[in-house]
N, CA, C and O atoms as a GROMACS GRO file, in nm:
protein
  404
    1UNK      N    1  11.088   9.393   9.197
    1UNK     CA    2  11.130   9.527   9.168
    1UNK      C    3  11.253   9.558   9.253
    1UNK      O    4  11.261   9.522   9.371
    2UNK      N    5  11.345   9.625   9.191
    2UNK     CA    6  11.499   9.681   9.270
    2UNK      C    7  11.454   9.783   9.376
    2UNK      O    8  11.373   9.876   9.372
    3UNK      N    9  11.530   9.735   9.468
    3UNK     CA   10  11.493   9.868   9.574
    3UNK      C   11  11.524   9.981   9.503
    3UNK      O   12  11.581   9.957   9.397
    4UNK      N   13  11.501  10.119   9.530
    4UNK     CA   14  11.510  10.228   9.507
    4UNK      C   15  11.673  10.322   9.566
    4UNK      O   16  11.683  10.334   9.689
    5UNK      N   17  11.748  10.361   9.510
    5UNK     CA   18  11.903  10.386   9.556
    5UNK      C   19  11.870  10.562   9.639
    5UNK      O   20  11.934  10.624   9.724
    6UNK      N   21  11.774  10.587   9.582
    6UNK     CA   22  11.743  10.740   9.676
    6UNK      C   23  11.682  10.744   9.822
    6UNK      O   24  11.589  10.671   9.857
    7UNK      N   25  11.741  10.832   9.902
    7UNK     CA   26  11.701  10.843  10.034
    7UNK      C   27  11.542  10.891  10.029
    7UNK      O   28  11.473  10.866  10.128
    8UNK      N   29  11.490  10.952   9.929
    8UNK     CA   30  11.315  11.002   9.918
    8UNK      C   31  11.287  10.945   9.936
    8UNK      O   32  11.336  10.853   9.871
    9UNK      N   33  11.166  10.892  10.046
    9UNK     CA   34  11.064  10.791  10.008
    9UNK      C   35  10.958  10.804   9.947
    9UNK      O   36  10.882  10.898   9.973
   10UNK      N   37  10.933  10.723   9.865
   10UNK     CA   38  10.818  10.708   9.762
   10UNK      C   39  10.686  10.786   9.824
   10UNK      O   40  10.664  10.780   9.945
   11UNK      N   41  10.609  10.851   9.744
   11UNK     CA   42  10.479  10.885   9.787
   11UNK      C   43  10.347  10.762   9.753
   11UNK      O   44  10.267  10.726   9.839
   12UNK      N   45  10.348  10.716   9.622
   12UNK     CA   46  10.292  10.641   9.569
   12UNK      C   47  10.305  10.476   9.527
   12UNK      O   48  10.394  10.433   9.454
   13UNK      N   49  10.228  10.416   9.571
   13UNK     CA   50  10.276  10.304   9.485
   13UNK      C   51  10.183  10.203   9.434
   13UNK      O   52  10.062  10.222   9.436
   14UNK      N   53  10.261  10.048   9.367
   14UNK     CA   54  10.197  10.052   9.230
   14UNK      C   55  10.158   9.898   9.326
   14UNK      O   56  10.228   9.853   9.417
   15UNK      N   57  10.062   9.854   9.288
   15UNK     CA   58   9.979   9.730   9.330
   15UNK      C   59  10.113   9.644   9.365
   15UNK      O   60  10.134   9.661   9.485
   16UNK      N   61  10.198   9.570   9.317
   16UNK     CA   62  10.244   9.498   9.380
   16UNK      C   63  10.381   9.521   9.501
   16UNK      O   64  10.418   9.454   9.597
   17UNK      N   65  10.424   9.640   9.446
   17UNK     CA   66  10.468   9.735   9.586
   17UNK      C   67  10.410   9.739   9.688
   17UNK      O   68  10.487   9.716   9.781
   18UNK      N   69  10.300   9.758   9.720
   18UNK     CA   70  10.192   9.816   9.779
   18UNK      C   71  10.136   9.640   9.878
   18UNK      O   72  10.107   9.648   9.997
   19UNK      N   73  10.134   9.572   9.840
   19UNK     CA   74  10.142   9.446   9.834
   19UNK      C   75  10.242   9.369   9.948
   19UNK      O   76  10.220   9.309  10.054
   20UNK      N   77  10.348   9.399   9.880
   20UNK     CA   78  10.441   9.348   9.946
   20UNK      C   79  10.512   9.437  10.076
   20UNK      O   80  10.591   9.391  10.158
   21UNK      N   81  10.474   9.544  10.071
   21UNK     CA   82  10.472   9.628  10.192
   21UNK      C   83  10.374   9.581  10.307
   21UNK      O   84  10.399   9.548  10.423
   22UNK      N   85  10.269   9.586  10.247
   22UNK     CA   86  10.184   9.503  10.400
   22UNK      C   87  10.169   9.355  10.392
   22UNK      O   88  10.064   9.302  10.429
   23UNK      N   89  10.252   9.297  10.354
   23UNK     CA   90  10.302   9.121  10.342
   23UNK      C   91  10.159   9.035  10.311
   23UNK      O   92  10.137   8.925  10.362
   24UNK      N   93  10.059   9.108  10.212
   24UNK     CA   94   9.970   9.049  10.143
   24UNK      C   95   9.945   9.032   9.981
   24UNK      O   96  10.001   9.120   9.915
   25UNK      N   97   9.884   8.954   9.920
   25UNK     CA   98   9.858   8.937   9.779
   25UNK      C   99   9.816   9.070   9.710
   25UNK      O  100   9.766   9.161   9.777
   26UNK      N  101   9.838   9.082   9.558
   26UNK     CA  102   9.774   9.172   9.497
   26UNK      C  103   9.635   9.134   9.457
   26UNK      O  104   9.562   9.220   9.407
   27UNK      N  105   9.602   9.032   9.472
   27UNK     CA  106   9.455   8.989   9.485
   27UNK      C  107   9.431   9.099   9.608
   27UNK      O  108   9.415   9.219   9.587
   28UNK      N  109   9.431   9.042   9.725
   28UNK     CA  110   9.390   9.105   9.811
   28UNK      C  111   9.367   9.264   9.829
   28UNK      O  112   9.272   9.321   9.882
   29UNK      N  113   9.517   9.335   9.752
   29UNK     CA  114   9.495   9.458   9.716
   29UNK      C  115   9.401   9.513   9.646
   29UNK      O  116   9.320   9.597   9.685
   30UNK      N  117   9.411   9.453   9.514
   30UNK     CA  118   9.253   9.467   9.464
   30UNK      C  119   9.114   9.452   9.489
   30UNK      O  120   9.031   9.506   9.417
   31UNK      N  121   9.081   9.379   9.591
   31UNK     CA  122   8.986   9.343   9.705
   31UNK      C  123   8.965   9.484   9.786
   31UNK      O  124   8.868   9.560   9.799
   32UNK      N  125   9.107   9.485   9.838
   32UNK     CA  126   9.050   9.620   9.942
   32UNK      C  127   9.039   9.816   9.832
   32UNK      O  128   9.003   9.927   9.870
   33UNK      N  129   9.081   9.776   9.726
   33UNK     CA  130   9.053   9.874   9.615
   33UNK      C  131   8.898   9.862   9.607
   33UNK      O  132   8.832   9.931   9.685
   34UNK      N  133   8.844   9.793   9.532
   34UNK     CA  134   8.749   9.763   9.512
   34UNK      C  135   8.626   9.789   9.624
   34UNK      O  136   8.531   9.853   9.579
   35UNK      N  137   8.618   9.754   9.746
   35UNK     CA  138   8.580   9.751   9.837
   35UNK      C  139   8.596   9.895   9.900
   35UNK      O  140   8.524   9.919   9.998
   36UNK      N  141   8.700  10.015   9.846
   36UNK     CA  142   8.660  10.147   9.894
   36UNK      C  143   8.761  10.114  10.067
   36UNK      O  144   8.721  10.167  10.171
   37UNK      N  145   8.865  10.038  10.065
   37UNK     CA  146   8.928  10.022  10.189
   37UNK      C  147   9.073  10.078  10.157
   37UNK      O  148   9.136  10.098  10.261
   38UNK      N  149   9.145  10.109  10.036
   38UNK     CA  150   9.219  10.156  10.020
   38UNK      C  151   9.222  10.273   9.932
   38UNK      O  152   9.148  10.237   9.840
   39UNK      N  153   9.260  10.386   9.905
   39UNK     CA  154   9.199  10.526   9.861
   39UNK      C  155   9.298  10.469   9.757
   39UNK      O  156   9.371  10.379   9.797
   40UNK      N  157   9.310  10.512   9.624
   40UNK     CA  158   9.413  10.489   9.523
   40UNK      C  159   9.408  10.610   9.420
   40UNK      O  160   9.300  10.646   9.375
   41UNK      N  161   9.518  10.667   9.387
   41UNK     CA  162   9.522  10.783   9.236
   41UNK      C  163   9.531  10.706   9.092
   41UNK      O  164   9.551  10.589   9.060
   42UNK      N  165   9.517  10.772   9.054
   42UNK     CA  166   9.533  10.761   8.897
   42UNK      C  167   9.606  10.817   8.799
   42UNK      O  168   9.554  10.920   8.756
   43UNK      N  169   9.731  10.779   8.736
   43UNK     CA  170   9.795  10.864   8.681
   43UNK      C  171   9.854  10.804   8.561
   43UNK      O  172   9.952  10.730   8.553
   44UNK      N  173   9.760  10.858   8.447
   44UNK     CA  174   9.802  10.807   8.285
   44UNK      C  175   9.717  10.677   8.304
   44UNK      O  176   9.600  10.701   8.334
   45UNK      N  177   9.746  10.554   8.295
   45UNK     CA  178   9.686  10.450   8.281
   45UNK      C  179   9.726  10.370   8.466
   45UNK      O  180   9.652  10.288   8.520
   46UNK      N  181   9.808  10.405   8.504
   46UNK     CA  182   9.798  10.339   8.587
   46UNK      C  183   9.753  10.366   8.753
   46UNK      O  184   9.749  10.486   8.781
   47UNK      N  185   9.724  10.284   8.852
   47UNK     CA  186   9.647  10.304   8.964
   47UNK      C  187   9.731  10.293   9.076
   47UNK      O  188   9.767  10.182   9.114
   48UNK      N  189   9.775  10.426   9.150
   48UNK     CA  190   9.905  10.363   9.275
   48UNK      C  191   9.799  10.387   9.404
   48UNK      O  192   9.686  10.434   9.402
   49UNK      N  193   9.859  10.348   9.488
   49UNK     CA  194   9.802  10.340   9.622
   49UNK      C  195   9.896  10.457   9.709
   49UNK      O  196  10.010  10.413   9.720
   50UNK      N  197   9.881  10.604   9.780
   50UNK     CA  198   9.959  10.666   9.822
   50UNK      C  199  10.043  10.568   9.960
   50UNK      O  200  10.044  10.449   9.994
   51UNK      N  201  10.089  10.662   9.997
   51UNK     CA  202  10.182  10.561  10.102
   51UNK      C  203  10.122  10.568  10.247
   51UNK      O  204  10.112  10.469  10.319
   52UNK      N  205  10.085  10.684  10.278
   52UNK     CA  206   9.961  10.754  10.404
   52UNK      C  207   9.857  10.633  10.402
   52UNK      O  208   9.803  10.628  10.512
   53UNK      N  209   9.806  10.526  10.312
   53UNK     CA  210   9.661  10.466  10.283
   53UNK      C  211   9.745  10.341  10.343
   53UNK      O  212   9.693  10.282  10.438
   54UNK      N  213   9.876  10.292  10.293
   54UNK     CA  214   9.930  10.177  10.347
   54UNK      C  215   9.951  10.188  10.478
   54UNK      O  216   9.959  10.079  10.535
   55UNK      N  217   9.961  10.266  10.533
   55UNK     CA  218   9.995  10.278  10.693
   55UNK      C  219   9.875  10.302  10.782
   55UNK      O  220   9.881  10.268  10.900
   56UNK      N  221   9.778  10.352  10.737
   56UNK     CA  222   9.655  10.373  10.818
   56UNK      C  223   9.637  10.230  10.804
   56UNK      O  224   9.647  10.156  10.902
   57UNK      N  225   9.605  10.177  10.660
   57UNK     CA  226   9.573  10.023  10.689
   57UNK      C  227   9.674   9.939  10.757
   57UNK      O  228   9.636   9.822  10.767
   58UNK      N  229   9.735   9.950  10.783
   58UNK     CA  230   9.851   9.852  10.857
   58UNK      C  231   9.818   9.878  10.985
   58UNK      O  232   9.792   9.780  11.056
   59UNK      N  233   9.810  10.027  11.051
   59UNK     CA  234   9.743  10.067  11.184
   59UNK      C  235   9.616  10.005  11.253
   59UNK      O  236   9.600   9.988  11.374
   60UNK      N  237   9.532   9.976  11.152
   60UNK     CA  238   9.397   9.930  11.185
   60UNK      C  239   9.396   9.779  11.205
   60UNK      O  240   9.484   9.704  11.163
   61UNK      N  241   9.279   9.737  11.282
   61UNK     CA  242   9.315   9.599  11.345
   61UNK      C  243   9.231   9.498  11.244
   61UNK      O  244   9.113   9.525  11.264
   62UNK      N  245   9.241   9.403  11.152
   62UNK     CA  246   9.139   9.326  11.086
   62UNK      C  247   9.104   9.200  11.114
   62UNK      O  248   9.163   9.098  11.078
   63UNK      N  249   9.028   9.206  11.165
   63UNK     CA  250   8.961   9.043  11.231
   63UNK      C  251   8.966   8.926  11.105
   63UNK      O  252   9.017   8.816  11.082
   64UNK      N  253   8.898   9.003  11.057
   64UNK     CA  254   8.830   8.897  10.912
   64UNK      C  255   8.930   8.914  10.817
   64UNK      O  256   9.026   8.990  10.812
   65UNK      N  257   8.878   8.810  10.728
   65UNK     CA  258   8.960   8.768  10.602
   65UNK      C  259   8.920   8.888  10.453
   65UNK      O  260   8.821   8.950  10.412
   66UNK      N  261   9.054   8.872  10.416
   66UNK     CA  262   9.010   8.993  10.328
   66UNK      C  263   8.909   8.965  10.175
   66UNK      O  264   8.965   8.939  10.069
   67UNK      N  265   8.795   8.973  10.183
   67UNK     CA  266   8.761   8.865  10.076
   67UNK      C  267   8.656   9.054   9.971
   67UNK      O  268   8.636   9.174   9.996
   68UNK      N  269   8.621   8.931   9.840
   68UNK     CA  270   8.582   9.005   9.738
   68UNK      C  271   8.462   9.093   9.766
   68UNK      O  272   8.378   9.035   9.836
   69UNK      N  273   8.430   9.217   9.732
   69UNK     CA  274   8.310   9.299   9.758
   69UNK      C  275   8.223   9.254   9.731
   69UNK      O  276   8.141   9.247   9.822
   70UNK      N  277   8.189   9.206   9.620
   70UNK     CA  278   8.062   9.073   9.597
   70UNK      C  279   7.980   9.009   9.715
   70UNK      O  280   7.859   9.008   9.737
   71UNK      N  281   8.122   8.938   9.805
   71UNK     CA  282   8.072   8.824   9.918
   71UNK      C  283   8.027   8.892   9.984
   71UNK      O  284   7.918   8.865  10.033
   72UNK      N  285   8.102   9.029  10.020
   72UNK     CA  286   8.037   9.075  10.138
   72UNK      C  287   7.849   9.116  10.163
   72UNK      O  288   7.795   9.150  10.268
   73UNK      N  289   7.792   9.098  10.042
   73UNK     CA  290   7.669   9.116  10.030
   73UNK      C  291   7.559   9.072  10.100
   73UNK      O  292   7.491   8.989  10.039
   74UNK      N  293   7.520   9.105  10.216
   74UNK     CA  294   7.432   8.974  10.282
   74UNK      C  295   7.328   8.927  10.220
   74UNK      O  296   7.267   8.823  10.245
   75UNK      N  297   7.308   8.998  10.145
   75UNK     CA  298   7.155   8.984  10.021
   75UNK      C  299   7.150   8.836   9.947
   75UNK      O  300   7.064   8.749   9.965
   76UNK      N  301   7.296   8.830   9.838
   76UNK     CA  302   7.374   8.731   9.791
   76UNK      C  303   7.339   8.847   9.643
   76UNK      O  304   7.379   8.807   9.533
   77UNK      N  305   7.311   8.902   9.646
   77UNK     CA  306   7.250   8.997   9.527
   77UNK      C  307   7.341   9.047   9.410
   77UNK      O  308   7.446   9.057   9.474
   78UNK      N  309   7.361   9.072   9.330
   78UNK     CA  310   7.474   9.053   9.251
   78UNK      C  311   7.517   9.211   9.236
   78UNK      O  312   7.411   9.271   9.217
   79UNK      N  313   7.631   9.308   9.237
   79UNK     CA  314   7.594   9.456   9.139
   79UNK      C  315   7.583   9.421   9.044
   79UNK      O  316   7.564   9.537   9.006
   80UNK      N  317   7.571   9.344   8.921
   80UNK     CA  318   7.581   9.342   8.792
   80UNK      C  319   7.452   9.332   8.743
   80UNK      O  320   7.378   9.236   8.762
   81UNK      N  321   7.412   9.469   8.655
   81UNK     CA  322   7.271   9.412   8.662
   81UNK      C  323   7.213   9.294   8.514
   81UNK      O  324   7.277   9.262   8.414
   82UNK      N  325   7.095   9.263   8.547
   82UNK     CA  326   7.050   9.125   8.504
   82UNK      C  327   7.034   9.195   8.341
   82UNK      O  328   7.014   9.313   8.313
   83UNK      N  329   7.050   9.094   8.258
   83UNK     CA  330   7.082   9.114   8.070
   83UNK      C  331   7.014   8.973   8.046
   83UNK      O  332   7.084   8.874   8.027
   84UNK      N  333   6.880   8.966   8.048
   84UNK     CA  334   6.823   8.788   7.984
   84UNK      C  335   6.836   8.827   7.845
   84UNK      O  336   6.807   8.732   7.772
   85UNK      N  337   6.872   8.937   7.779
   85UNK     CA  338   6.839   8.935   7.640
   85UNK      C  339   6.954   8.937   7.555
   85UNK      O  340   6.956   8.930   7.432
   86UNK      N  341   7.061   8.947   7.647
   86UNK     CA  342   7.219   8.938   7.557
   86UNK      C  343   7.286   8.765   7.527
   86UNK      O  344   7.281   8.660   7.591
   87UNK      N  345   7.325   8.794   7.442
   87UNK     CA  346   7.381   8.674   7.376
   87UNK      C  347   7.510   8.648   7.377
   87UNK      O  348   7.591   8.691   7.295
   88UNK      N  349   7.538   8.559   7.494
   88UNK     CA  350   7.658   8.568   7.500
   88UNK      C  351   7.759   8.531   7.417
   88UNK      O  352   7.879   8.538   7.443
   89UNK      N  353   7.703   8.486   7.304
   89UNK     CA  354   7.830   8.415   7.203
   89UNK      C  355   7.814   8.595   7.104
   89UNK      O  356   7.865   8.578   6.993
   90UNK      N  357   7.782   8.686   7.113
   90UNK     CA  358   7.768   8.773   7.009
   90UNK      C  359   7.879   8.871   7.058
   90UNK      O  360   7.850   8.902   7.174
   91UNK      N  361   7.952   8.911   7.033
   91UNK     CA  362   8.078   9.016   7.068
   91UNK      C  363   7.909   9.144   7.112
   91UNK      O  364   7.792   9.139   7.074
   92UNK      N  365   7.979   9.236   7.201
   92UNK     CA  366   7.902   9.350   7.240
   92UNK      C  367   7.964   9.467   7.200
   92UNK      O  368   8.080   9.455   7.162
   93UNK      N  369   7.914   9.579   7.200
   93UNK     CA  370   7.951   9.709   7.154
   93UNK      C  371   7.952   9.705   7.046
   93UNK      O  372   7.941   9.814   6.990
   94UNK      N  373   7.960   9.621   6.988
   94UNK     CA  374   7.936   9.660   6.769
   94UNK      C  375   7.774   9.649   6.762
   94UNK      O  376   7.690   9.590   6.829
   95UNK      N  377   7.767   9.748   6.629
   95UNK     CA  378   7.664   9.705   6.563
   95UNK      C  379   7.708   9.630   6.433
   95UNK      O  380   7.796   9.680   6.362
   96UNK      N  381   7.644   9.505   6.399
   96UNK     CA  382   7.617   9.461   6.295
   96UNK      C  383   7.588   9.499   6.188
   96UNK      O  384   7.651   9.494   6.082
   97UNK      N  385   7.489   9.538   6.212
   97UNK     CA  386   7.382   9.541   6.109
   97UNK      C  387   7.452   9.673   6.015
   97UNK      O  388   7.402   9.696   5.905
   98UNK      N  389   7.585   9.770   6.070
   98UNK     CA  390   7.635   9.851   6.002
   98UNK      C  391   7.725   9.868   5.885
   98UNK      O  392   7.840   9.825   5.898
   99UNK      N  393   7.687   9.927   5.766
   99UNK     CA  394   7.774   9.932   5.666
   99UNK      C  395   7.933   9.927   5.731
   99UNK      O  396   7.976   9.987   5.829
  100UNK      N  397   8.017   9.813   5.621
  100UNK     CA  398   8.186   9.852   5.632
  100UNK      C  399   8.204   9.896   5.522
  100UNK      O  400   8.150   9.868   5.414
  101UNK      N  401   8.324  10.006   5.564
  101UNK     CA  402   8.374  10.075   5.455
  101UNK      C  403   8.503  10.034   5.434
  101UNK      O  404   8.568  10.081   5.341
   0.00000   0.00000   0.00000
C-alpha cells in the first residue's frame, strides 16, 4: 500500500497495515483478533484495527509466541461443537427435499 501524502494520521486500520506496523504477519493479526487481544471496528464489510489498540499492544511485553485461540486451550477441547450426524459431502443450509421453482 502507498504511503498516505496527508499530514492526518490514520485512526483506523486494515489487517495488513496494521501488520506491518508492528513488524508481524496478518496471520498473527488474526490470531490476536480472534483471541480478544486486539479490539477491532467494523465498517460496511470490512474489519480495521483502531490505531490506540496498535500501540497499547506494542507497549505491552509478550513472552510467548503468538499462536491460534484453539491451542491455547489446556483442555485440548475444541469450540466447535460436535455434529456426528452431518454429512460432510452434503452442501449445508439447503433444504432438499424443497420444491424449485
Amino acid at each position: 500500500m502507498k504511503p498516505r501524502k496527508t499530514s492526518t494520521p490514520r485512526l483506523l486500520h486494515s489487517r495488513r497495515d496494521a501488520a506491518d506496523i508492528l513488524g508481524i504477519s496478518i496471520r498473527a493479526i488474526d490470531y490476536l483478533i480472534a483471541s480478544q487481544q486486539l479490539a477491532t471496528r467494523v465498517i460496511g464489510r470490512r474489519r480495521l484495527i483502531p490505531d490506540g489498540e496498535l500501540t497499547k499492544y506494542a507497549r505491552r511485553d509478550h513472552p510467548g509466541p503468538i499462536i491460534p485461540p484453539e491451542s491455547r486451550r489446556a483442555s485440548g477441547a475444541s469450540s466447535r461443537p460436535e455434529h456426528n450426524d452431518v454429512d460432510p459431502h452434503k452442501p449445508q443450509g439447503r433444504d432438499d427435499d424443497r420444491e424449485t421453482l
